[in-house]
Structures are given as C-alpha cells and as structure tokens.
Chimera marker file (.cmm) of the C-alpha trace (Angstrom):
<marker_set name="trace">
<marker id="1" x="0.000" y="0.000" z="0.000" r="1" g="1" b="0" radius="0.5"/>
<marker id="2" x="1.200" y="3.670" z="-0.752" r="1" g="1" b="0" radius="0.5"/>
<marker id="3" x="1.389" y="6.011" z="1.769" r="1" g="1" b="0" radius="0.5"/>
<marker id="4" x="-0.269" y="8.993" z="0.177" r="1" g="1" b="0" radius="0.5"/>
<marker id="5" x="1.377" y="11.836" z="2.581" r="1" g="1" b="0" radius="0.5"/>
<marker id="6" x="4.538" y="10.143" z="1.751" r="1" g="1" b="0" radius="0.5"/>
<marker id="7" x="4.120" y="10.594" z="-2.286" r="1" g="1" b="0" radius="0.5"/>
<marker id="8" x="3.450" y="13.957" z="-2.088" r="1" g="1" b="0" radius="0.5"/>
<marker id="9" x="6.376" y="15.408" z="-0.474" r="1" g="1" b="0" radius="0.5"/>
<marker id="10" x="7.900" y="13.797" z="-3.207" r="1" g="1" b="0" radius="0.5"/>
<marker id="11" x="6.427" y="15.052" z="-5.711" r="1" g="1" b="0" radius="0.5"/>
<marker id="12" x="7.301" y="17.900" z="-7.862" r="1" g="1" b="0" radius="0.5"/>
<marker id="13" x="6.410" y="21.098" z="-8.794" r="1" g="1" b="0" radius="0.5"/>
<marker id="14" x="7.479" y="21.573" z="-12.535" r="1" g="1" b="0" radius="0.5"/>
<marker id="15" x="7.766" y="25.726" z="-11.822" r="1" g="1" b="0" radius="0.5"/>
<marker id="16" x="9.647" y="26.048" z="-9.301" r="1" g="1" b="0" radius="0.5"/>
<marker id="17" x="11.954" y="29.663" z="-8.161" r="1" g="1" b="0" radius="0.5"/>
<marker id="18" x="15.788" y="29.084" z="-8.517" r="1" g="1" b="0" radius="0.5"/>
<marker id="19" x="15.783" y="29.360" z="-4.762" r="1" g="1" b="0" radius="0.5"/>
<marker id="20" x="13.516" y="26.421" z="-3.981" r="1" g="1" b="0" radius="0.5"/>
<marker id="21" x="15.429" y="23.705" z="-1.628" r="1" g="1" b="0" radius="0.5"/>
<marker id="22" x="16.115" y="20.756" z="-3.891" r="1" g="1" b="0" radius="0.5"/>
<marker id="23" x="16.046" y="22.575" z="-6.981" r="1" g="1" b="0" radius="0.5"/>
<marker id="24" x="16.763" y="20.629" z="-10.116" r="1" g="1" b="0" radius="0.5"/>
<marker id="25" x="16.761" y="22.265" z="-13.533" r="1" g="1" b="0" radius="0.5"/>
<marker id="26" x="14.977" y="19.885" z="-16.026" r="1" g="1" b="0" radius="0.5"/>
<marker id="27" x="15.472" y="22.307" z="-19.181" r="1" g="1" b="0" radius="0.5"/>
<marker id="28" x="16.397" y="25.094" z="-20.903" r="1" g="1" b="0" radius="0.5"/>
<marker id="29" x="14.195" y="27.696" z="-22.536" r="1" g="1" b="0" radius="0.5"/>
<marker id="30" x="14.661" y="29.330" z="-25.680" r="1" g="1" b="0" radius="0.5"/>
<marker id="31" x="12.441" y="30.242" z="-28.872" r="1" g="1" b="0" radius="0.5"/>
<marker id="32" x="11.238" y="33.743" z="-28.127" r="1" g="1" b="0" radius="0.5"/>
<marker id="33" x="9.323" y="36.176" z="-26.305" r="1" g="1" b="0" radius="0.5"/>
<marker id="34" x="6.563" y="35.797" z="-27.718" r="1" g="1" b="0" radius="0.5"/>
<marker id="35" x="6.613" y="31.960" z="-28.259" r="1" g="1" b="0" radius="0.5"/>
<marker id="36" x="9.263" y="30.361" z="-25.385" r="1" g="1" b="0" radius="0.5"/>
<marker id="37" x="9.733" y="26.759" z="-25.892" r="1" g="1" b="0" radius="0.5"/>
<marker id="38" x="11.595" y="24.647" z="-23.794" r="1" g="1" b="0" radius="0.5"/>
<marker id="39" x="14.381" y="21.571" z="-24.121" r="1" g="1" b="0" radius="0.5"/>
<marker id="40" x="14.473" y="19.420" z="-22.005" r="1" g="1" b="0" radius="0.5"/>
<marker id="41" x="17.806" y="17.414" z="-20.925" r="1" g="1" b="0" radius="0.5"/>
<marker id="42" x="18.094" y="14.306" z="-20.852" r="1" g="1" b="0" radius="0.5"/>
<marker id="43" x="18.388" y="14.115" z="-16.891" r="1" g="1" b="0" radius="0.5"/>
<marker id="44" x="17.876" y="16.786" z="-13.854" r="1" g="1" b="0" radius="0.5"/>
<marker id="45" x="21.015" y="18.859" z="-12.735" r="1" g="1" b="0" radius="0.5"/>
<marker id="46" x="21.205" y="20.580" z="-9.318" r="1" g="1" b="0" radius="0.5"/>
<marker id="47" x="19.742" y="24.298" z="-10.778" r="1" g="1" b="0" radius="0.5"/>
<marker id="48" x="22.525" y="26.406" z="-8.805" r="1" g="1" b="0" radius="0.5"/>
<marker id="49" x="25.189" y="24.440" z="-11.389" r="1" g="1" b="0" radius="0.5"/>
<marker id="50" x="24.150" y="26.697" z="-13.349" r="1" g="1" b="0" radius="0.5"/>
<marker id="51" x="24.437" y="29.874" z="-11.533" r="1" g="1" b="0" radius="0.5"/>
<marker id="52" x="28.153" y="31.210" z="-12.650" r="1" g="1" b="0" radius="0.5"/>
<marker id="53" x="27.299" y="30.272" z="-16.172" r="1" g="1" b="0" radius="0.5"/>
<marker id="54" x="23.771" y="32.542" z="-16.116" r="1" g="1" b="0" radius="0.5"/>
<marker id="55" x="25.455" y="35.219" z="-13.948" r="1" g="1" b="0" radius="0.5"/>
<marker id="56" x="24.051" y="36.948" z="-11.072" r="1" g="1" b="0" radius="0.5"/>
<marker id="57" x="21.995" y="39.592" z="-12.720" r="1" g="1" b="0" radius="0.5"/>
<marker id="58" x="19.483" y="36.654" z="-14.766" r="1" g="1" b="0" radius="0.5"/>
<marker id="59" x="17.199" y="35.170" z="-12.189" r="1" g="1" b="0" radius="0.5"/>
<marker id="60" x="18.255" y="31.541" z="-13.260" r="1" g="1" b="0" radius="0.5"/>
<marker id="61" x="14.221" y="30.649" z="-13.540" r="1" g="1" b="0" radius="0.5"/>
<marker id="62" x="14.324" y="32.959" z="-16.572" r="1" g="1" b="0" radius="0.5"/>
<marker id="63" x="16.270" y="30.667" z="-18.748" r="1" g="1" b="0" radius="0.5"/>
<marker id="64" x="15.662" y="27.160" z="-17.072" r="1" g="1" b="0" radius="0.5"/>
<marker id="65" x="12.425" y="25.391" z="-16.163" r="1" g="1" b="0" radius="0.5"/>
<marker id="66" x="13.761" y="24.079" z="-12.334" r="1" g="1" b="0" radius="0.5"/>
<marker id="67" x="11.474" y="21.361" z="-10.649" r="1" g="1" b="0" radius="0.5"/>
<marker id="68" x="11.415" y="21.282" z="-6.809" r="1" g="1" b="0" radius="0.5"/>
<marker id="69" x="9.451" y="19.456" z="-4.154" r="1" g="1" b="0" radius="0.5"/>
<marker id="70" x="6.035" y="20.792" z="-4.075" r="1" g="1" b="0" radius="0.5"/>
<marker id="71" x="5.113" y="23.595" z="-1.236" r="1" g="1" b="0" radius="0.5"/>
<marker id="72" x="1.814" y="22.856" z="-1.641" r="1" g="1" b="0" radius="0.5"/>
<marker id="73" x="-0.262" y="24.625" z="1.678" r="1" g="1" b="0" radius="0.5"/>
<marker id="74" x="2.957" y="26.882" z="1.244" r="1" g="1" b="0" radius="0.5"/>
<marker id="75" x="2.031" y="28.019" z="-2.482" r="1" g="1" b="0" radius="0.5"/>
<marker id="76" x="-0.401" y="30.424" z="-3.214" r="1" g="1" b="0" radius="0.5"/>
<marker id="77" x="-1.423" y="27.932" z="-6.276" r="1" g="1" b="0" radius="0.5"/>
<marker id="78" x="-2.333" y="25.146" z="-3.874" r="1" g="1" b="0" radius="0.5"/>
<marker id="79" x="-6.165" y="24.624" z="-3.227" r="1" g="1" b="0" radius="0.5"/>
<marker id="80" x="-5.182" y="21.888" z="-0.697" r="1" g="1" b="0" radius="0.5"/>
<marker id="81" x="-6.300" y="19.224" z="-2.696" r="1" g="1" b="0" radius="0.5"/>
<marker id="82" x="-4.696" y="20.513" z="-6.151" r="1" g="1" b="0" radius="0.5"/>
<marker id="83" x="-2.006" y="22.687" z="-8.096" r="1" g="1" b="0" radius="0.5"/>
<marker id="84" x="-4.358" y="25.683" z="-9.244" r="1" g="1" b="0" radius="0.5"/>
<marker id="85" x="-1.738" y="26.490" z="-11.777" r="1" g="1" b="0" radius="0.5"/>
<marker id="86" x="-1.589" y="23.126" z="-13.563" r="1" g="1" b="0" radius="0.5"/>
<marker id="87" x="-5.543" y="23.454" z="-13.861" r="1" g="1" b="0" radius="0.5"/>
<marker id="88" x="-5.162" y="26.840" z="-15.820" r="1" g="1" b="0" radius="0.5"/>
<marker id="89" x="-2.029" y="25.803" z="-17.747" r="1" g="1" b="0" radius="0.5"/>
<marker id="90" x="-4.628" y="23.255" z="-19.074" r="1" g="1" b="0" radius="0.5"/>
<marker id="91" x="-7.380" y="25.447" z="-18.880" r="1" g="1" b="0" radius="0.5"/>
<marker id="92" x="-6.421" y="28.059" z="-20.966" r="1" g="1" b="0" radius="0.5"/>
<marker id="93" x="-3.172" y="27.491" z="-22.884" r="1" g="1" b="0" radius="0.5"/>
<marker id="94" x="-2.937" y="26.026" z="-26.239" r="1" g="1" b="0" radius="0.5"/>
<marker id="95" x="-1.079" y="22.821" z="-27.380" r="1" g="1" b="0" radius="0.5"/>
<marker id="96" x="2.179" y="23.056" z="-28.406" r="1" g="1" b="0" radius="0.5"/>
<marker id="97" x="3.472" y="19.852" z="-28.590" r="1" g="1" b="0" radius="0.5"/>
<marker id="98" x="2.497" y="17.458" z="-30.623" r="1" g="1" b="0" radius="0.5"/>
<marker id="99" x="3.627" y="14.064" z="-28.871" r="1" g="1" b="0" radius="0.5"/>
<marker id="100" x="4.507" y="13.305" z="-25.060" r="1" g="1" b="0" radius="0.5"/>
<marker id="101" x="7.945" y="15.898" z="-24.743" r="1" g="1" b="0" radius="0.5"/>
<marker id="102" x="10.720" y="13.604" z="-23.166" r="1" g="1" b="0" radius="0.5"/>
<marker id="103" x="10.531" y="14.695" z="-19.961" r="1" g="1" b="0" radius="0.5"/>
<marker id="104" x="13.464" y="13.949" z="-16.832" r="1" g="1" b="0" radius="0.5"/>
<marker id="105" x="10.702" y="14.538" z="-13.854" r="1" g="1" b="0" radius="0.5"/>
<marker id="106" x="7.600" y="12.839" z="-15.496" r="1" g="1" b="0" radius="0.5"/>
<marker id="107" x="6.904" y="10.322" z="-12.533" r="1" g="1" b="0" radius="0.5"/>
<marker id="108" x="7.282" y="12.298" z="-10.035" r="1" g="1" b="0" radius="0.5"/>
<marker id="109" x="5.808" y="15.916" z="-11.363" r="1" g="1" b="0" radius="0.5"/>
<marker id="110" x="2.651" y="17.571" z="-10.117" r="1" g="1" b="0" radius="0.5"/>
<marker id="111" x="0.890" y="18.338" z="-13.191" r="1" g="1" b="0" radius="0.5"/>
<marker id="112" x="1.427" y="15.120" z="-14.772" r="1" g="1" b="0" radius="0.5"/>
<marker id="113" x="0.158" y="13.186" z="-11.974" r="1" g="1" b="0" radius="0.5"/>
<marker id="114" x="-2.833" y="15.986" z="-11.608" r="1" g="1" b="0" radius="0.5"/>
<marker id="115" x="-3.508" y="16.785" z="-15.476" r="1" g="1" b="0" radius="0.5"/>
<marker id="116" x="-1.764" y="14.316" z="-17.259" r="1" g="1" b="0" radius="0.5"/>
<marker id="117" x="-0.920" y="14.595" z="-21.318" r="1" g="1" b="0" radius="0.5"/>
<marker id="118" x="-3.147" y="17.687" z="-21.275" r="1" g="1" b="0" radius="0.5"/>
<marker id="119" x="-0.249" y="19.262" z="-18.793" r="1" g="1" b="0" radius="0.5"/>
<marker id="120" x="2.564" y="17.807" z="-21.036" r="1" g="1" b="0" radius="0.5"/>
<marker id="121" x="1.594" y="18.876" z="-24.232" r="1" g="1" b="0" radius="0.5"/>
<marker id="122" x="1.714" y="22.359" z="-22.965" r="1" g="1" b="0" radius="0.5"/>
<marker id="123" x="4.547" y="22.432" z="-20.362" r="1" g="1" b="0" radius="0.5"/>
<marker id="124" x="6.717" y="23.611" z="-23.399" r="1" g="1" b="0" radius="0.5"/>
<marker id="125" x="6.051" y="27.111" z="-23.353" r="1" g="1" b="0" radius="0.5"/>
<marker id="126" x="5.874" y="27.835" z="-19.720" r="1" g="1" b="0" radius="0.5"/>
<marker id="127" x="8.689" y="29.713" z="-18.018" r="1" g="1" b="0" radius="0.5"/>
<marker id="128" x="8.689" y="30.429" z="-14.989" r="1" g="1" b="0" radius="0.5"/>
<marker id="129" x="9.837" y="34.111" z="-14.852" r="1" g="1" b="0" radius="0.5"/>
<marker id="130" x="8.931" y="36.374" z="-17.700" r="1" g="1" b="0" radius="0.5"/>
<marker id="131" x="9.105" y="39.808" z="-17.523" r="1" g="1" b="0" radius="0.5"/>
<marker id="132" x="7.106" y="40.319" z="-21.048" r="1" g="1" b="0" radius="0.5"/>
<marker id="133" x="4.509" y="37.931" z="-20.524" r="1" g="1" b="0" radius="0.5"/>
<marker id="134" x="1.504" y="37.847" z="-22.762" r="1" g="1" b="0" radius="0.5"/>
<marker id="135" x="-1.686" y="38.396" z="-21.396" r="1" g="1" b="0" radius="0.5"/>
<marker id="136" x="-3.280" y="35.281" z="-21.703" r="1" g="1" b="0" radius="0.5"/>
<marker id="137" x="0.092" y="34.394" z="-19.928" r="1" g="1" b="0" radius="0.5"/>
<marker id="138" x="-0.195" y="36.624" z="-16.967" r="1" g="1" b="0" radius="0.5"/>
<marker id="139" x="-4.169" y="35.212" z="-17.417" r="1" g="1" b="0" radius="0.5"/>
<marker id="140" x="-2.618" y="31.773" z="-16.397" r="1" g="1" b="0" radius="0.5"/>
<marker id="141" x="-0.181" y="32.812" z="-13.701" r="1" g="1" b="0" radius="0.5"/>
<marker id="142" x="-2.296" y="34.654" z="-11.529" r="1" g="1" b="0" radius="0.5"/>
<marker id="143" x="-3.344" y="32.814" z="-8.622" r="1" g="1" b="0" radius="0.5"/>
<link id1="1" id2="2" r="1" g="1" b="0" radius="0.2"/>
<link id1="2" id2="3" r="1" g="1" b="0" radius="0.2"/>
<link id1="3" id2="4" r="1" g="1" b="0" radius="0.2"/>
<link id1="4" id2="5" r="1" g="1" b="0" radius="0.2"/>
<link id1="5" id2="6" r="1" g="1" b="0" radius="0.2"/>
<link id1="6" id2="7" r="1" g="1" b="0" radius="0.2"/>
<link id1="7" id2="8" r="1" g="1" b="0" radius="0.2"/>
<link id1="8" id2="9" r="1" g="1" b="0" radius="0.2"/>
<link id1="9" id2="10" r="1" g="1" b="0" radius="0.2"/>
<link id1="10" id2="11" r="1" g="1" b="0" radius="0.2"/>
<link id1="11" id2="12" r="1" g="1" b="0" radius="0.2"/>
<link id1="12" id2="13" r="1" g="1" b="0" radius="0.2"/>
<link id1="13" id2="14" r="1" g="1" b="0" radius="0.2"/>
<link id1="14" id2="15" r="1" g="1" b="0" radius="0.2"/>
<link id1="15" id2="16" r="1" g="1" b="0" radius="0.2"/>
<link id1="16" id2="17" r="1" g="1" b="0" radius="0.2"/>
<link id1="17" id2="18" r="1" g="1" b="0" radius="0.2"/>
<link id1="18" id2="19" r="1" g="1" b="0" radius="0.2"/>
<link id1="19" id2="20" r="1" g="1" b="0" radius="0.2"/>
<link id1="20" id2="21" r="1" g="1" b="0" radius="0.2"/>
<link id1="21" id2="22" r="1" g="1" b="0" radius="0.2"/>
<link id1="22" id2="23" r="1" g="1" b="0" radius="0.2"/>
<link id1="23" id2="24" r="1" g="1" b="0" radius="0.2"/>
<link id1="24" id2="25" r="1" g="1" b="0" radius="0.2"/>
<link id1="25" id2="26" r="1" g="1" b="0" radius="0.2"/>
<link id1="26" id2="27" r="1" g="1" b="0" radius="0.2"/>
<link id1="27" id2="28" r="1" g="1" b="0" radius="0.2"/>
<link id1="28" id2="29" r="1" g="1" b="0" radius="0.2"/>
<link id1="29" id2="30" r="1" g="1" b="0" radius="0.2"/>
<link id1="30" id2="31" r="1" g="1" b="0" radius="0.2"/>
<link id1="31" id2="32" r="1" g="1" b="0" radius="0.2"/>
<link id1="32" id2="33" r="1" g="1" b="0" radius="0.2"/>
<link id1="33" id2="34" r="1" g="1" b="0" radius="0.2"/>
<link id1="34" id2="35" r="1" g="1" b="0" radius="0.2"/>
<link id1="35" id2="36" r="1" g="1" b="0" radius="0.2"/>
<link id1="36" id2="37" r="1" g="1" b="0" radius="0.2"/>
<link id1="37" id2="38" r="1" g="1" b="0" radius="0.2"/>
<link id1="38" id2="39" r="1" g="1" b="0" radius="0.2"/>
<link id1="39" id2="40" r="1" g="1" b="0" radius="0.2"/>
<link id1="40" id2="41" r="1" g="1" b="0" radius="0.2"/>
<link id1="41" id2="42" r="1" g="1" b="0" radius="0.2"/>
<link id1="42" id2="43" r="1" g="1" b="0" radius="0.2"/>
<link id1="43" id2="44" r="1" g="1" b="0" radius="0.2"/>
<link id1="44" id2="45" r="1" g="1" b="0" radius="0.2"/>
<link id1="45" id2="46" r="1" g="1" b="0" radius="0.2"/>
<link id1="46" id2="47" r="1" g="1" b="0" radius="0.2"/>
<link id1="47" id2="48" r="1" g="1" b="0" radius="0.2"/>
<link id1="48" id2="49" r="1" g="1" b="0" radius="0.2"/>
<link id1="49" id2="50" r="1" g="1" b="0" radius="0.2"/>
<link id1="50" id2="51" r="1" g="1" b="0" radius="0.2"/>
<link id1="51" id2="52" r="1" g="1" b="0" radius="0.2"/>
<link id1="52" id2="53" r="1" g="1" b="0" radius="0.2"/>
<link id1="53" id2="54" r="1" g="1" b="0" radius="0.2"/>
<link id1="54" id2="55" r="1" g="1" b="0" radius="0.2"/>
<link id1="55" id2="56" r="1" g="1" b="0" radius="0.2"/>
<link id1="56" id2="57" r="1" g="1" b="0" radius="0.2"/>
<link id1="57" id2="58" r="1" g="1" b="0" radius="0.2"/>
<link id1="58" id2="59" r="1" g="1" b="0" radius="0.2"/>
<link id1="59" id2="60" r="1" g="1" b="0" radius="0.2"/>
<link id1="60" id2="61" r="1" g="1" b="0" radius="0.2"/>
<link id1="61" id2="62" r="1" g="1" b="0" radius="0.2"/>
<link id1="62" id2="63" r="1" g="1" b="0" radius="0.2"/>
<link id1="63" id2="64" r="1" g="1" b="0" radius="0.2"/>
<link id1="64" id2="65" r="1" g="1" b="0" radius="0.2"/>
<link id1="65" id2="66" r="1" g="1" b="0" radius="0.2"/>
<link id1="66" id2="67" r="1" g="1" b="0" radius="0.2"/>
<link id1="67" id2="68" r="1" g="1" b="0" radius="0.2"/>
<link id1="68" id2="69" r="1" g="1" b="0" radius="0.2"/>
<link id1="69" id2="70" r="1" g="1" b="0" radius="0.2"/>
<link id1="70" id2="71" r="1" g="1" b="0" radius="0.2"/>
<link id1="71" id2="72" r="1" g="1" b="0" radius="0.2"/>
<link id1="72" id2="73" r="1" g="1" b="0" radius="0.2"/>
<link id1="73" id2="74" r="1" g="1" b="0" radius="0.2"/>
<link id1="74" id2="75" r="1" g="1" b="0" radius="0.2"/>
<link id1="75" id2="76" r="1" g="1" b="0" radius="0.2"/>
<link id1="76" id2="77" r="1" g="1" b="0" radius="0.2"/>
<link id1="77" id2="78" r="1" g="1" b="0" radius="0.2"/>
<link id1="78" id2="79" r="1" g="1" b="0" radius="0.2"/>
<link id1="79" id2="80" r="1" g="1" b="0" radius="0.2"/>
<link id1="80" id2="81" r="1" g="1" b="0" radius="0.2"/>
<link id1="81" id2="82" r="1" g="1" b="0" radius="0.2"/>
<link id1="82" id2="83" r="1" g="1" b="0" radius="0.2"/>
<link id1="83" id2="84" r="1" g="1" b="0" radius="0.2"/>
<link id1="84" id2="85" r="1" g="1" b="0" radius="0.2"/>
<link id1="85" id2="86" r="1" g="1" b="0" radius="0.2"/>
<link id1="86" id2="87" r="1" g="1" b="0" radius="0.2"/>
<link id1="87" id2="88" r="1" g="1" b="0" radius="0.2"/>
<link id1="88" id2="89" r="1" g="1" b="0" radius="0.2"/>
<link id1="89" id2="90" r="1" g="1" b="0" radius="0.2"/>
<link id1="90" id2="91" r="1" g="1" b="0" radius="0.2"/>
<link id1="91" id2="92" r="1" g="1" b="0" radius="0.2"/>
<link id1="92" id2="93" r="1" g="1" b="0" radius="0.2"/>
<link id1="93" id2="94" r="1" g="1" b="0" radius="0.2"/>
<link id1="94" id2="95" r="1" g="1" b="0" radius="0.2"/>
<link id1="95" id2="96" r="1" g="1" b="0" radius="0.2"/>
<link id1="96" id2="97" r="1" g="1" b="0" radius="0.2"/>
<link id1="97" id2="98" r="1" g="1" b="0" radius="0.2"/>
<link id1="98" id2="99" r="1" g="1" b="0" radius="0.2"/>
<link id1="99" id2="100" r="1" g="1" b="0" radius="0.2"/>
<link id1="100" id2="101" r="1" g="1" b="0" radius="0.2"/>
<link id1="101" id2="102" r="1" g="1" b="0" radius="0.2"/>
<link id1="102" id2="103" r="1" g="1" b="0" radius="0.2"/>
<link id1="103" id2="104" r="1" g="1" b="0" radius="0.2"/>
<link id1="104" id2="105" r="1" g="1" b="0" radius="0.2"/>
<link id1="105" id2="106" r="1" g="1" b="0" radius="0.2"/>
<link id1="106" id2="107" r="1" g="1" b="0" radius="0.2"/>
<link id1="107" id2="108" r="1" g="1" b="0" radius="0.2"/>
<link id1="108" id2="109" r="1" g="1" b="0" radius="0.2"/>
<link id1="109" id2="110" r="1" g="1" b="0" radius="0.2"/>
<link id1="110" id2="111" r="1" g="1" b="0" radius="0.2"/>
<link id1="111" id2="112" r="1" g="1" b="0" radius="0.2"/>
<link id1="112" id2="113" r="1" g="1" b="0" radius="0.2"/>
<link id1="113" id2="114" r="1" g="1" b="0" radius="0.2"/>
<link id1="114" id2="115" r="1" g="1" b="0" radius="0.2"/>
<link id1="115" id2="116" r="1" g="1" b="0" radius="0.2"/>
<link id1="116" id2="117" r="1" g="1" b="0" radius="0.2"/>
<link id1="117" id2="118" r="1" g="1" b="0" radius="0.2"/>
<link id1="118" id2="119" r="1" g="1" b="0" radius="0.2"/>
<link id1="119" id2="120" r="1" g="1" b="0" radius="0.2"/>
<link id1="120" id2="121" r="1" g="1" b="0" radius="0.2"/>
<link id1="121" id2="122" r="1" g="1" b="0" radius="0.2"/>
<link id1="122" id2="123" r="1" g="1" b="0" radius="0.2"/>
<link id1="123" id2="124" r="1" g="1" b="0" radius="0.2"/>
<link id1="124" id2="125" r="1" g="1" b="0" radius="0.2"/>
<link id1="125" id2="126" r="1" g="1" b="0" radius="0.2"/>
<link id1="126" id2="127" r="1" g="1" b="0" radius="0.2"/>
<link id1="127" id2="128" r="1" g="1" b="0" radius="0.2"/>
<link id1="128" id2="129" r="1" g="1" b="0" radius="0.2"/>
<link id1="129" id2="130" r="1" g="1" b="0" radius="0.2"/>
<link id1="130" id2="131" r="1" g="1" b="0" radius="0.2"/>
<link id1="131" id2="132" r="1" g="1" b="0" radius="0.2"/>
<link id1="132" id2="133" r="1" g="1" b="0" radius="0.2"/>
<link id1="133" id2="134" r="1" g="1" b="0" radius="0.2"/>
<link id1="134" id2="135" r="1" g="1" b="0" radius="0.2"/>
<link id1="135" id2="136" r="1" g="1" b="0" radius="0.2"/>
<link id1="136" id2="137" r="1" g="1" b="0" radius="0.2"/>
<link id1="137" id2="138" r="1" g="1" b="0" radius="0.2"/>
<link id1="138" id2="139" r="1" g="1" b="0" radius="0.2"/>
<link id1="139" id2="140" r="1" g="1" b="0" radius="0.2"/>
<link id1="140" id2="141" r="1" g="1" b="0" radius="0.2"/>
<link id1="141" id2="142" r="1" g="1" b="0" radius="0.2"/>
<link id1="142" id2="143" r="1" g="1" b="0" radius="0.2"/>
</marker_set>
C-alpha cells in the first residue's frame, strides 16, 4: 500500500523559483518572447550548477524550467487538494506539442500526476519568470 502523505512530499512542482530547496533544472528555454519553448535534458542537474554560467543579474528561472518538491499549503497555487496552476495551464493554454515531450521529472511531477498529457503537451512554453509575458500568460499565472 502507498502512503499517500509520503508521495506527495515527493512530488514535484514543474515551476519552481531558482531558490527552492532541492532545486533541479529539467530544461532550458529558448524560442522567443513571444513563443518560449523549452528543451528538455536528458536528466535533472542541481539548478545552482548553473548559476556562474547565467550570472548573477538573470534570475536563473528565466532561462531554465527548475522542478522542486512541491510547497503545496505553502504556495499560493495550492487549493489543498490541487495545483491551481496546472488546472489553468490546461485550462487556458494552447497545445504546443504534438507528442509526449521527453521529460526527466515525469513520474514524479505535479501536473502530470494531476492533469496528465493535457499538462505535457503544454509544459513547453511555460517559463517560470517572464518579464514580457503575454496576457493570456499573466491570465494563467495569476493565482
């Protein structure tokens, strides 16, 4: 039998801050502005690895997607039952993918668990921090 409290610490949130404990970058974003899209690697790497390649003045959650154990009553996303976020991702943002994206976190993300596919085939064009977002966008990421 699983124990269920036990599963969720462990699972995690696929939009997490640079500064989350346990922070593992799971891709890269690049495209554009207007249209981000994300590559993923092939496996996680501890996010701050990546800090004296970014530089200190680029928030590191600009240019990576990091995953970190979800805060959930400690997220102003949570619902305490659900990832608000992941429900509006689906909601309200368009496809972008166009099979499963290979994916280093799958099994143990939030929104894959919660959403499924519908999560995945939009995951690609979230980032985290954007300081140009769109509106539908800043639509999304409101909580």
């Amino acid at each position: 039998m699983i124990d269920e409290k036990k599963a969720k610490i462990h699972s995690l949130c696929p939009s997490a801050r640079s500064d989350s404990e346990g922070g593992k970058a799971f891709g890269v974003a690049g495209g554009t502005v207007d249209a981000p899209k994300i590559s993923y690697f092939r496996r996680t790497h501890p996010s701050l690895e990546f800090r004296s390649r970014v530089g200190s003045e680029i928030a590191l959650e600009e240019v990576l997607r990091i995953a970190a154990p979800c805060e959930e009553s400690g997220c102003q996303h949570f619902d305490g039952q659900d990832c608000r976020l992941a429900k509006r991702v689906v909601e309200d943002l368009p496809i972008v993918a166009e099979n499963l994206p290979p994916c280093a976190i799958r099994r143990d993300c939030r929104w894959w668990s919660q959403e499924g596919l519908s999560a995945c085939l939009r995951c690609p064009q979230v980032v985290t921090r954007n300081y140009r977002p769109s509106e539908l966008a800043k639509k999304v990421a409101i909580p």
